[in-house]
C-alpha positions in Angstrom: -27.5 -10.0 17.3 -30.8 -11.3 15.8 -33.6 -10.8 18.1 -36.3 -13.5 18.0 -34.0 -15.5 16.4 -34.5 -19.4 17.7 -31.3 -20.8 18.9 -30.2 -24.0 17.6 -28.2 -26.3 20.1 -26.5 -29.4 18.5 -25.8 -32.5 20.6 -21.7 -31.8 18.9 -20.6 -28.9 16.7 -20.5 -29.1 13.3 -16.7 -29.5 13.0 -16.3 -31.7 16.0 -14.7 -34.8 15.2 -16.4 -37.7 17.3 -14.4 -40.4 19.2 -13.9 -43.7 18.0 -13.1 -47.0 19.5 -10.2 -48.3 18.4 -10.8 -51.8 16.6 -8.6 -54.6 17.1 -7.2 -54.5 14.2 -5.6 -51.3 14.9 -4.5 -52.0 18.5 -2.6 -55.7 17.2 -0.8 -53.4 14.3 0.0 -51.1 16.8 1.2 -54.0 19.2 3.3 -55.6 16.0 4.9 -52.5 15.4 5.8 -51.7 18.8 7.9 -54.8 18.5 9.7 -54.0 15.5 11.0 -51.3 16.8 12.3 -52.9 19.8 16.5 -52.4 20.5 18.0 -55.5 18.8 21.2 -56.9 19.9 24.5 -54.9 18.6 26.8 -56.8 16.3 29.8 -57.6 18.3 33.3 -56.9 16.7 35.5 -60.6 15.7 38.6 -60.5 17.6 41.8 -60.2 15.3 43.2 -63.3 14.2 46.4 -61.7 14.6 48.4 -59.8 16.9 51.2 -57.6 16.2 54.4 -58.9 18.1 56.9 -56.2 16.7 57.3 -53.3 15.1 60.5 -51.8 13.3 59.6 -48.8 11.9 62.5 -46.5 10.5 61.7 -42.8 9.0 63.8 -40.4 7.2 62.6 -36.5 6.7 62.6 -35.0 3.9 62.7 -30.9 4.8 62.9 -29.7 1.4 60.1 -32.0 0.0 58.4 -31.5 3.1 57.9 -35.3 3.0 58.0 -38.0 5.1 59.5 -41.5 4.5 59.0 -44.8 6.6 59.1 -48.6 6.3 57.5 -50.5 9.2 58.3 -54.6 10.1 55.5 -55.9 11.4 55.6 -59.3 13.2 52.4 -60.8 13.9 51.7 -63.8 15.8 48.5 -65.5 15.3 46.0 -66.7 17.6 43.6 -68.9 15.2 44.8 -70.5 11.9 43.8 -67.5 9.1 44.5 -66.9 5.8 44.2 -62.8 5.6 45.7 -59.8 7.7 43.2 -57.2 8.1 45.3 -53.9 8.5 43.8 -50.3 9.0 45.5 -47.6 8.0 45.3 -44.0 8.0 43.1 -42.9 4.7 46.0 -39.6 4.1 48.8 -42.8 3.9 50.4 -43.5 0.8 51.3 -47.5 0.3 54.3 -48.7 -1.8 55.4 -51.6 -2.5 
């Protein structure tokens, strides 16, 4: 407490910040942005070019090997002229030809 101290009042404290106005500048990169980041369409999946017709698929089990055997016939029937077959298969499946 300091007695006959003078009191000094500032118009803002010392670590105020003071307000700006935003320039126009600022408010267009703000409106450009806000754009960009809009939702933009989704990519739509291509329907297959083919369609499996049949399937005959015949297994055997192996219980010693603890294996599993299978061929699969596949008829496909197409519904636009192609020249590849896109199959998916499981990633664990082992392909022989």
């Amino acid at each position: 407490m300091y007695i006959g101290a003078e009191l000094k009042t500032f118009e803002r404290g010392p670590m105020a910040l003071r307000r700006r106005v935003p320039s126009p500048i600022f408010v267009l990169l703000l409106i450009f942005l806000s754009s960009l980041a809009a939702p933009l369409r989704a990519q739509v999946p291509q329907p297959p070019n083919f369609l499996a017709d049949h399937y005959d698929v015949s297994a055997t089990l192996d219980t010693i090997g603890q294996s599993i055997s299978a061929t699969a016939k596949i008829d496909f029937k197409a519904v636009e002229a192609s020249s590849t077959v896109r199959v998916e298969l499981h990633p664990n499946l082992v392909v022989k030809e």
